[in-house]
N, C-alpha and C positions, 0 to 999 in steps of 0.2 A: 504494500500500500504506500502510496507516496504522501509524503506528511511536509509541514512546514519546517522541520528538522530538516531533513534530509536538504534543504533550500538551503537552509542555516549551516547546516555545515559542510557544503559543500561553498557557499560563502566564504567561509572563515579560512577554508581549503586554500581560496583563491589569495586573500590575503596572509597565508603564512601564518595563521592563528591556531594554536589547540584549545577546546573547549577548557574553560577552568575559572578559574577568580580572576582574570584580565579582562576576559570576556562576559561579566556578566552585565554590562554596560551595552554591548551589543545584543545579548540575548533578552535583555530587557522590551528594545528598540522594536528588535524584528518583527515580532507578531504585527504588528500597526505597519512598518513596512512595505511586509510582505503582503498586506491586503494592498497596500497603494500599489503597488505592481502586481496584482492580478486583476485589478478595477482595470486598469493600465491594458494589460493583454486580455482582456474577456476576447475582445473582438475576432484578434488572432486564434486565440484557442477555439473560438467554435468555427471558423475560417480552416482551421486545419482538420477538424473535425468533420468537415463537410455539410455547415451549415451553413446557415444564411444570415446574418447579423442584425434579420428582423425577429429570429426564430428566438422563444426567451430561452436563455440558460441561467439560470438563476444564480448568481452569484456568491456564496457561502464565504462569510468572512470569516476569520479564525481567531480565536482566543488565544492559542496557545501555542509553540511548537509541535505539541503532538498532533494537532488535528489534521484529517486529511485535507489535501488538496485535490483535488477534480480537474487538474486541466492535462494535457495532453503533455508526456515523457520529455518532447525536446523544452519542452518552457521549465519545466519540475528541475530538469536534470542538467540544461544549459543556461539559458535567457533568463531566468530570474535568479540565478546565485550570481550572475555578474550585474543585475540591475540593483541587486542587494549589497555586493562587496560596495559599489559606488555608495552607496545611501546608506552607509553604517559607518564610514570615513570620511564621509563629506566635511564634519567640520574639523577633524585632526589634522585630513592629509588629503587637501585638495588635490592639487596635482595628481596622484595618483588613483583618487575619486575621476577624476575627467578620464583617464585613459578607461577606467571601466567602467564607466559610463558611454564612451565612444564605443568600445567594443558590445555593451548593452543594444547601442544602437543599429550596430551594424548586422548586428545576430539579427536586431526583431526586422531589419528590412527584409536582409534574407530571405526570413521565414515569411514573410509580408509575400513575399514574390513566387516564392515556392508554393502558397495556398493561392495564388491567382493561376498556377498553371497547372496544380494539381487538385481533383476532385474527388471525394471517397462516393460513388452509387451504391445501391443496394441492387443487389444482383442475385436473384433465385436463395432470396433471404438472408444473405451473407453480405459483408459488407466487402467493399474491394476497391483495390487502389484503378483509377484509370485515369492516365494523366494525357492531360492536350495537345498535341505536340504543333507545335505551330510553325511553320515558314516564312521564313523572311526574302 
């Protein structure tokens, strides 16, 4: 199950942190966050999901590190631990908040780009990938 931990520490990963009494400053932080960055991605994750982003997905905010998260493996697992490394150092260590924050941005374009040319159907009950292939 993917939880707001697994966000958090793979954050901390990015920053050269281990969990402990240095970080409890940070773990304080993140639940609050890590909701501004899935408010942030709803759009994308149901985009990659192969929805429509009139379709509702109801967006579950979190309390706590443990709770799960519901959006789709590459946000869980990339795009939100470096939108989180930036937003937990912003005020200590600018500079290095901008660069992952730059890289935050260039992931969610990415992914931005990749759900415009990739589509999941349902397909004889199943879901499946079928992507568009377009010529220039």
């Amino acid at each position: 199950m993917k939880t707001a931990q697994k966000i958090y520490e793979k954050s901390l990963a990015l920053l050269g942190q281990d969990t402990g009494e240095n970080t409890k400053g940070f773990e304080m932080r993140a639940p609050a966050l890590i909701n501004l960055l899935m408010a942030q991605l709803s759009d994308l994750d149901l985009a990659l999901k192969g929805k429509l982003s009139t379709e509702s997905g109801s967006l579950v905010q979190i309390c706590s590190l443990q709770d799960a998260v519901g959006m789709e493996d590459v946000i869980v697992l990339s795009l939100a631990p470096l939108g989180l490394a930036a937003l937990l150092i912003q005020e200590e260590e600018p500079e290095r908040s901008r660069f992952f924050w730059q890289l935050y941005q260039n992931e969610r374009l990415a992914l931005q780009e990749k759900s415009r040319f990739g589509r999941r159907h349902k397909v004889g009950g199943r879901q499946e990938e079928k992507w568009r292939k377009t010529l220039f």
